[in-house]
C-alpha positions in Angstrom: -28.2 65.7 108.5 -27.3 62.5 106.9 -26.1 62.2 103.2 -29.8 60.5 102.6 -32.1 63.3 103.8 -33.5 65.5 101.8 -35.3 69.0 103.3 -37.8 70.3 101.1 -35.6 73.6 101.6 -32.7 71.9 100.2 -35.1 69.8 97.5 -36.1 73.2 96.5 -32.6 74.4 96.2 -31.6 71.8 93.9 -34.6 71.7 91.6 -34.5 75.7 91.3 -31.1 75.4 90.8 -31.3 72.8 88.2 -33.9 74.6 86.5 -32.0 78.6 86.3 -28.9 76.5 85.0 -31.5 74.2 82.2 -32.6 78.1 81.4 -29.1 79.6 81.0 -26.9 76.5 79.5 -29.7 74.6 77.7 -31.1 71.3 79.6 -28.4 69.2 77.4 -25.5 71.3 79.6 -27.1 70.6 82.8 -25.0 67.7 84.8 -25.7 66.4 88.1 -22.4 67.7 89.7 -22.6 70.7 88.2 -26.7 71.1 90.0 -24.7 69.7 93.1 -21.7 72.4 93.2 -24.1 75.2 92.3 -26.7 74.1 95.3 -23.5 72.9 97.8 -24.7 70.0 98.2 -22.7 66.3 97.6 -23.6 64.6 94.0 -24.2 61.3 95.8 -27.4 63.0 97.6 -28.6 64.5 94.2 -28.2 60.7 92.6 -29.7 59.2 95.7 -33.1 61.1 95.1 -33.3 61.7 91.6 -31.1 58.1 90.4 -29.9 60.2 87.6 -29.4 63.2 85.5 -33.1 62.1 83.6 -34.9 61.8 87.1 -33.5 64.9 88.0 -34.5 66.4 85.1 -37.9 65.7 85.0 -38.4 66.6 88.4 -37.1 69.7 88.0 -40.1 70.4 85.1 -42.2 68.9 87.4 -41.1 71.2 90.5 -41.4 74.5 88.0 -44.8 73.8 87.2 -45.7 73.5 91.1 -43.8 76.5 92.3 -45.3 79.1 89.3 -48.6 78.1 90.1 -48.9 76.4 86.9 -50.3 73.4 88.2 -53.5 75.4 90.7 -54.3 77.3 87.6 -54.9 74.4 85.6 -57.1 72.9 88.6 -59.5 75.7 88.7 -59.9 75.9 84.6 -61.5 72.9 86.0 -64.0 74.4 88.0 -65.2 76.1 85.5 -68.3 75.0 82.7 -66.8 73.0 80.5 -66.2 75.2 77.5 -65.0 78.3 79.5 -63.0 75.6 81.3 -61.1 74.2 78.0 -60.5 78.1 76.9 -59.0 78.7 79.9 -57.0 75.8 80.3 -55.1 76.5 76.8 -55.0 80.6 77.9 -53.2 79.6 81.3 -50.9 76.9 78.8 -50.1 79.7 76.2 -49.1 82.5 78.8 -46.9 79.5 80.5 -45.0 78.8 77.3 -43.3 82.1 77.0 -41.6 81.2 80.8 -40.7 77.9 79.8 -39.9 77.6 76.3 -35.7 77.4 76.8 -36.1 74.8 78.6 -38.6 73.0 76.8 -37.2 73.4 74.0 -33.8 72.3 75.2 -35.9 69.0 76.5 -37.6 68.4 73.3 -33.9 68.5 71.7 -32.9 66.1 74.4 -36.0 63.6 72.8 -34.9 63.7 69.5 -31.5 62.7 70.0 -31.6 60.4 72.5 -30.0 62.9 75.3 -31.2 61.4 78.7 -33.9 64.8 78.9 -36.0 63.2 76.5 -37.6 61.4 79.1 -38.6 64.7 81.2 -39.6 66.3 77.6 -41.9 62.9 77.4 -43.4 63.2 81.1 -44.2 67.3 80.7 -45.8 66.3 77.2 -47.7 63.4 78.7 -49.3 65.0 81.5 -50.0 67.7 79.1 -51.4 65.7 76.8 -53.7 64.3 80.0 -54.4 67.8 80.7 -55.5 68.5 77.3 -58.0 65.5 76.9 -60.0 65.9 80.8 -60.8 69.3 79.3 -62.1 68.2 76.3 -63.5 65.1 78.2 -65.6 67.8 80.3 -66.7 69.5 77.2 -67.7 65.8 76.0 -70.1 65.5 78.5 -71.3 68.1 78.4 -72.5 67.6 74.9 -71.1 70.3 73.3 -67.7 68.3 71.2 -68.2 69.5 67.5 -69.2 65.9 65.1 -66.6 63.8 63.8 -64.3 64.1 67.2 -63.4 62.1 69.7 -62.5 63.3 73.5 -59.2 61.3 72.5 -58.7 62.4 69.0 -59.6 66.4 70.1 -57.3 65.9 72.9 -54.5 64.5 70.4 -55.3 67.6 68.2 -55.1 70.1 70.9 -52.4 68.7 72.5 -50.4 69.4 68.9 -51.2 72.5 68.2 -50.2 73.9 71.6 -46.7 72.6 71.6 -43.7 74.9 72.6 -42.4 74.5 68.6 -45.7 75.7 67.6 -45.2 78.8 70.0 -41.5 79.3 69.3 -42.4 79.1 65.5 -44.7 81.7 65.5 -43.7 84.3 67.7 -39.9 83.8 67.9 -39.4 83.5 64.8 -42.3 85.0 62.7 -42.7 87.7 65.5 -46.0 87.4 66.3 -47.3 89.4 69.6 -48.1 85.9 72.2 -51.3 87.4 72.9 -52.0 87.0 69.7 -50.9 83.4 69.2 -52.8 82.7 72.3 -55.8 84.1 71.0 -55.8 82.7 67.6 -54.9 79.8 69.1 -58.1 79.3 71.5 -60.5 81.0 68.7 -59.6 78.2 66.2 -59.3 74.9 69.0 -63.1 76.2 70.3 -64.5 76.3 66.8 -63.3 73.1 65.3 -63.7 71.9 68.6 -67.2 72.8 70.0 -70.8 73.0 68.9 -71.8 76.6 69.7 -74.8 77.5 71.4 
């Protein structure tokens, strides 16, 4: 195989490695030859598809979200009506969190000071943020967004208070059970949120 081909075996190799290492070191510990040694392959191949530790970082979030099934569950919340659709969306988000939060929070560290995984903690928050407003969008249209909102502004609202720090606050630290964060969390985005019936 030559150094510029890249299997979807091997792809999958590095991103899964990249991603247990992110979990066990934190994603500011993660290097690109250190991904490299762990998966046996050369650092030049790793920079030649990702360009750099931030490209390989974000595609590594990216990958995770794809191989849990993250990303299908989200699709059918879609297929749902609308309000059962947005409740199910931020259930299948808050039961996520619990598997992702080291390294999301490790990312999020990585945005606030300056570390190159800022810019994966920016792409997972922005498509989670798109996420976020074609639910509400969906209940929108449907008619049933509560006065005073906006599909933007409920989306910038839901977005916030689904955030790994909200999660990590709340039952890391203040010990709450994550069924109940999840819960509390969908009762109260639903009725700010929506008209009821």
């Amino acid at each position: 195989m030559a150094t510029t081909e890249l299997s979807a075996e091997t792809r999958d190799r590095i991103l899964t490695t990249a991603w247990r290492l992110a979990t066990e070191r934190g994603a500011s510990a993660v290097s690109v030859k250190d991904v490299a040694a762990a998966t046996g392959v050369s650092r030049q191949l790793v920079y030649f598809h990702y360009q750099n530790r931030a490209g390989l970082l974000r595609a590594m979030a990216r990958h995770q979200d794809q191989a849990s099934g993250f990303r299908r569950r989200v699709a059918a919340t879609r297929e749902l009506p609308p309000v059962a659709g947005l409740a199910a969306f931020l259930r299948e988000w808050c039961g996520y969190l619990a598997k992702l939060l080291p390294v999301a929070r490790a990312l999020e560290a990585a945005y606030i000071t300056g570390d190159e995984g800022g810019e994966a903690w920016l792409d997972r928050m922005s498509e989670l943020r798109e996420a976020c407003r074609l639910a509400v969008e969906r209940v929108e249209h449907a008619g049933r967004l509560a006065a005073g909102w906006t599909t933007e502004l409920a989306a910038d609202w839901a977005w916030a208070r689904i955030q790994p720090s909200a999660w990590a606050h709340l039952v890391e630290i203040r010990g709450w059970d994550p069924a109940v964060f999840t819960e509390l969390t969908v009762v109260s985005l639903l009725a700010e949120l929506v008209v009821p019936r």
